[in-house]
N, C-alpha and C positions, 0 to 999 in steps of 0.2 A: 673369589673375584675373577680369575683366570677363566671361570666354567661359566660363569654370566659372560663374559666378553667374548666369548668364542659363541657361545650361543646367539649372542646378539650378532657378530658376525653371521655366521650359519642365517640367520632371519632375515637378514641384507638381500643375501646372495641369492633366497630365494624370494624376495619380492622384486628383486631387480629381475626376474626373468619373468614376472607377471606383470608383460605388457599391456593387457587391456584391463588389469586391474589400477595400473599406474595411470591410466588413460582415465577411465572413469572417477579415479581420487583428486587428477589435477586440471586436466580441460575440459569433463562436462562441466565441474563448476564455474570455472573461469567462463565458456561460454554462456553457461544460465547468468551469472551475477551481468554479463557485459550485456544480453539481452534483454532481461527482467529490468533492468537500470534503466534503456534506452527508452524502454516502452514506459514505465512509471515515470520517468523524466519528462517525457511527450504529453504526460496526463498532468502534471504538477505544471509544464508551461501554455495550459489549455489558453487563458485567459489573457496571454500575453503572445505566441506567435502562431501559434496550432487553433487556429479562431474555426470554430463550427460553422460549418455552410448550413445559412440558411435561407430557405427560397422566400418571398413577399409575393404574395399576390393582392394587390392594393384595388380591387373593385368600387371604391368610394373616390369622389374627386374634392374632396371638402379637406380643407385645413387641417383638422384633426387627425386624420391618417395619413397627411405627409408630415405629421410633427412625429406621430407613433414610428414612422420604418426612422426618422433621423433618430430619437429618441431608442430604439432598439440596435443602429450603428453605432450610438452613444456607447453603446454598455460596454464594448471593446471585445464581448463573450465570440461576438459572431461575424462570420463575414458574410453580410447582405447580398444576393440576385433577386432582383424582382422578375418576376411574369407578369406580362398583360392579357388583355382579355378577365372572360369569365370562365375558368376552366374547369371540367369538373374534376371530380375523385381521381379519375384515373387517369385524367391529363394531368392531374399535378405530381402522382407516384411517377408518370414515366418522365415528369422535366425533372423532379427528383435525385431519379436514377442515372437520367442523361446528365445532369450537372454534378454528380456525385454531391448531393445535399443530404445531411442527416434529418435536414427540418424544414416542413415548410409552414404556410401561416395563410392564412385566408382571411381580409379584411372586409366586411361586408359593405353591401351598398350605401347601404344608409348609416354609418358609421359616423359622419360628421354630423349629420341631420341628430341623430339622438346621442350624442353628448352633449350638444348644445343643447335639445332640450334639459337634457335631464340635469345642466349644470344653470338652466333659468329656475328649474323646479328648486333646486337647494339654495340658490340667491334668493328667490322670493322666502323662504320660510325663515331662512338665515333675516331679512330683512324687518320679516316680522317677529321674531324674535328679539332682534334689537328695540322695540320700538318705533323703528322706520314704516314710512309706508314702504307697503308692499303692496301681491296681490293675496289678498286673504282668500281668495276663491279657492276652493280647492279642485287642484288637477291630477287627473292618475297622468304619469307619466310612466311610459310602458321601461324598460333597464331597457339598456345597449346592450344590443344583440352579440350575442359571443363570440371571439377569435375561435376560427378553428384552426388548431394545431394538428399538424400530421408530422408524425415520428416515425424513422426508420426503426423496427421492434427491435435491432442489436443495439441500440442507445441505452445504457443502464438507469434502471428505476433512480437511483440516488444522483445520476447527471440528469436524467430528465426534469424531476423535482427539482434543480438547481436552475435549470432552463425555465422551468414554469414562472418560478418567482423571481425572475428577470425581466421575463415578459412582463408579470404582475404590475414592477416596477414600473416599467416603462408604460405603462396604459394608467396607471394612478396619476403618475405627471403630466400626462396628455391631459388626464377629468381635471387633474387639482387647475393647472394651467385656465382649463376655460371656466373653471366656476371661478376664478377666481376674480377673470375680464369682466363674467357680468355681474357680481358682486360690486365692484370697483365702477364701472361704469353704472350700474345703478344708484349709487351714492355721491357719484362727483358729475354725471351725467357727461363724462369724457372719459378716451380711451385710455386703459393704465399703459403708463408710460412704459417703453421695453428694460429699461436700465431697471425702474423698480421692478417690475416682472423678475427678472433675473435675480436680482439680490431675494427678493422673496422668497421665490421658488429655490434659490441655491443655498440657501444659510439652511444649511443643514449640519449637525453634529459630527465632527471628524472621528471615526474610529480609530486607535491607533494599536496595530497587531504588536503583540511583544512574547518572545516563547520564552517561558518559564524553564531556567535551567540554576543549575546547584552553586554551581559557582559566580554565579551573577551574568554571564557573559550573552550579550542577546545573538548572538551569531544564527541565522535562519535557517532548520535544518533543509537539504537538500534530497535528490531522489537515492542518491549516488550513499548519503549516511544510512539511512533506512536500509537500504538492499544490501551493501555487500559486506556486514556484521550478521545480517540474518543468513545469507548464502556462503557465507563460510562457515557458519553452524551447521548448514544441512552438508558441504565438502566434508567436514572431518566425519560426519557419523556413516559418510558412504565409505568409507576403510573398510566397512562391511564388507564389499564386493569383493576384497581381495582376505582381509584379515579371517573371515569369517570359513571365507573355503580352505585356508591354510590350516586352518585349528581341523576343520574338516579331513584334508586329509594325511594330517596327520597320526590322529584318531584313527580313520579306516584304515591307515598301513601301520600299527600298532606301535606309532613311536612313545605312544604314552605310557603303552605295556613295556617296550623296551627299557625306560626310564627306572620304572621299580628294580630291574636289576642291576644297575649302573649306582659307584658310590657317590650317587647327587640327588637332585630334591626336586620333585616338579614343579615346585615353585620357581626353580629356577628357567625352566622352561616360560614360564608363564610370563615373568617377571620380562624376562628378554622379549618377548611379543609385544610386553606395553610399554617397552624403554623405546621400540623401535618403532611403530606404530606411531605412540605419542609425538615421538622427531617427526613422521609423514604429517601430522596434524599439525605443530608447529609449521613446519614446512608449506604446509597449504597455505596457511595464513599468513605469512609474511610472503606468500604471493600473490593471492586475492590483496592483499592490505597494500602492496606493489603496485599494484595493476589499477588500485584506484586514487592512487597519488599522483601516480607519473602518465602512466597511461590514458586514463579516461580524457582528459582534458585532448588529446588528437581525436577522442571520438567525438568531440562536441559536448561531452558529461558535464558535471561539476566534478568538480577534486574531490577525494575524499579527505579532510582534516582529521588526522588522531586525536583520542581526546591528549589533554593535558598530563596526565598522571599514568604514566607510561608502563609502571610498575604493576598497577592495577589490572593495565590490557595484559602484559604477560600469564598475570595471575590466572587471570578469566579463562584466557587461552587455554592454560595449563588444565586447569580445571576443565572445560569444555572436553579438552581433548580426553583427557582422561577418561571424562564419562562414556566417550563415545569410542573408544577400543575396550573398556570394559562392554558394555553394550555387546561389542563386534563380538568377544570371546563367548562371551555368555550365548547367543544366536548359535554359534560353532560348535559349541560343548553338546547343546539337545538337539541340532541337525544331524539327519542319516545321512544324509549324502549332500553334496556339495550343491545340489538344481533348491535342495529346500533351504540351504541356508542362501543361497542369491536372493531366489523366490522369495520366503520367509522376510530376509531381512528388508528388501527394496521396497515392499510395501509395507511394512513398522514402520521405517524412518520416514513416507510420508503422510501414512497415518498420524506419528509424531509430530511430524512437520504442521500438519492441518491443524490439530489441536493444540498446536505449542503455540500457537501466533504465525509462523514464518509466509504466512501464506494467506490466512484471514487474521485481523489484527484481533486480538484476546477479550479487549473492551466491546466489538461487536458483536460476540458468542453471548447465547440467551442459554441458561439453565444448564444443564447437565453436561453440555459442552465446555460450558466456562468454568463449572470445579472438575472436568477433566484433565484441564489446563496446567493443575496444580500439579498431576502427574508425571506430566512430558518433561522430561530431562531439556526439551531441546526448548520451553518455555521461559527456564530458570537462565537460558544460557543466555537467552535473546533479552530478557530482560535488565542481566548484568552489560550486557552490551552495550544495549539501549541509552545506560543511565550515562555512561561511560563514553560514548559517541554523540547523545543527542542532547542530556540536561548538564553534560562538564559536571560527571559526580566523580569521585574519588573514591579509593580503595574502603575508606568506612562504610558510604552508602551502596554498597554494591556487596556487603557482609549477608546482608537479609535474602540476597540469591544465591551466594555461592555457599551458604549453610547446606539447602535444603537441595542443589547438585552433589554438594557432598553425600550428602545422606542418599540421597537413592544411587550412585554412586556403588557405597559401600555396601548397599542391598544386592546391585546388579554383581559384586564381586564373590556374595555371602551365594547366591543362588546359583552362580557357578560353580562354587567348592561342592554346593550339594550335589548338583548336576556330576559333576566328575566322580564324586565319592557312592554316588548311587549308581555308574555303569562302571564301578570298579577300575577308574582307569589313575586313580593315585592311591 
């Protein structure tokens, strides 16, 4: 016991003089989680204060297209400038640029003109259909000429496609709105009234969002839960940076040669690297987990809430950390020199990172990406987190992830003894 505690001293003393390895374990991450938070937090309040400029250019002076720009102010997505005039292409990219607009919209001339046609066209058949008279003549009536939309290209395909069918919206209710006038006034041969207008057109089916979590509790996750359980998974397995070159050069100044002659074990060695290590991992975490209780809330974040079952997050932790100084040793054991185990390890853990989720989320990986998934230590962690931060699961439902960290775990532990017993250094 004596020879572990002085070793694990000995380990102290030399990570405390590894200032930029202390720096890269506790304030890049804390800067990434308070960055990465602020920005996904900016995207989760799109629809509520961060509203998309978007430009109108209304070339139609007919009713219909001042009901479409109210009808697309309606939506709350976007904040409306119109242009006048008839501008072209490249006068709309530079009132665009000038106005810092993501979006603009080009309403054509005849825009009013043919919805009102094309909303007598489906009154009349709608008419004959019923029985009514109608006009049984048949008319081609040419579709309404299409919005053009112009998108700034750094707008992402899956917010564009959210923008489209917003738009979509808002031009159905303009068509439904006036097929509906002449429908109504062809049957009563008076105008419909605006009170029923409105109830019509608004008695629509209420959605009501509810997130599915373990313990029953509907609590809305936030940007602030997502991020800093995923960003304190990739802080503990950056220990790399410092744990990695240690084991390094150790190794190169033959302390592990020295060991075999010495009445103790290398295990004991080792053991004290991941007593002390695992304390830096705990330690990260109860400061990222800090920083998003107390802190976040002066940057304008949400809080972060711990889940309920307290015992569980320790667990995880433990486990997390674990994997992730095992990881470190293992990197340190097969590096020659300390540039490949930095090198080496900085780009594994965000390879890991990529394909564990922390960074594309695991459900939107296609194929060979998504049973790669199964691999990444840093998957198994995030998903324990996950359950444990975002569905209020408890220490049972989070058994199914922390099995299968254990187990690669004890692989990355097994392939270091080889590693050491094959460069003869135990």
């Amino acid at each position: 016991m004596f020879k572990l505690w002085a070793t694990i001293r000995k380990d102290v003393r030399v990570l405390l003089r590894d200032r930029v390895g202390i720096a890269l374990m506790f304030v890049m991450p804390i800067i990434l989680v308070v960055v990465v938070t602020s920005i996904q937090n900016s995207t989760f309040q799109l629809v509520n204060k961060n509203r998309l400029p978007i430009l109108i250019c209304n070339q139609d002076t007919g009713q219909s297209s001042k009901q479409l720009v109210t009808a697309i102010d309606k939506i709350g997505m976007f904040r409306v400038a119109q242009l006048s005039g008839k501008p072209d292409e490249k006068q709309i990219a530079d009132a665009m640029h000038n106005q810092d607009a993501m979006l603009g919209i080009v309403i054509p001339a005849n825009f009013s003109a043919r919805v009102k046609a094309k909303s007598k066209n489906v009154a009349g058949k709608a008419m004959t259909t019923f029985g009514l008279q109608g006009d049984s003549t048949p008319k081609k009536v040419s579709d309404v000429d299409p919005l053009t939309l112009y998108y700034n290209p750094i707008l992402q395909e899956s917010l564009r496609l959210s923008v489209k069918g917003a738009l979509q919206s808002a031009l159905q209710m303009v068509e439904s709105r006036e097929t509906l006038r002449t429908l109504y006034f062809a049957i009563n041969d008076t105008p419909l009234p605006e009170k029923l207008e409105n109830e019509m057109l608004n008695n629509r089916t209420v959605i009501n969002e509810v997130p599915v979590s373990k313990d029953g509790t509907r609590q809305t996750p936030n940007a602030t839960q997502h991020n800093v359980p995923a960003w304190t998974i990739f802080a503990m397995f950056f220990v790399i940076m410092s744990l990695g070159g240690s084991v390094v050069r150790e190794k190169v100044s033959g302390s592990f040669i020295r060991l075999k002659t010495l009445p103790t074990n290398y295990a004991v060695g080792l053991l004290s690297k991941q007593i002390t290590y695992l304390g830096v991992t705990m330690l990260q975490a109860l400061v990222i987990f800090s920083m998003g209780i107390w802190l976040f809330p002066f940057f304008g974040l949400p809080a972060l809430n711990l889940p309920s079952d307290i015992l569980a997050l320790v667990i995880t932790t433990i486990v997390c950390g674990w994997c992730a100084v095992s990881y470190a040793i293992c990197v340190g054991v097969f590096s020659q020199t300390q540039e490949q185990s930095n090198g080496f390890g900085a780009v594994s853990i965000v390879i890991l990172a990529a394909i564990g989720g922390l960074m594309v989320p695991s459900f939107a990986m296609q194929g060979a990406f998504k049973s790669a998934a199964d691999i990444s230590p840093m998957h198994w962690c995030l998903e324990a987190y996950y359950t444990l931060f975002l569905q209020g699961g408890k220490l049972a439902d989070i058994i199914n992830n922390l099995i299968p960290l254990f187990a690669i775990t004890l692989v990355i532990q097994f392939i270091t003894y080889l590693g050491l017993k094959r460069k003869n250094l135990i």
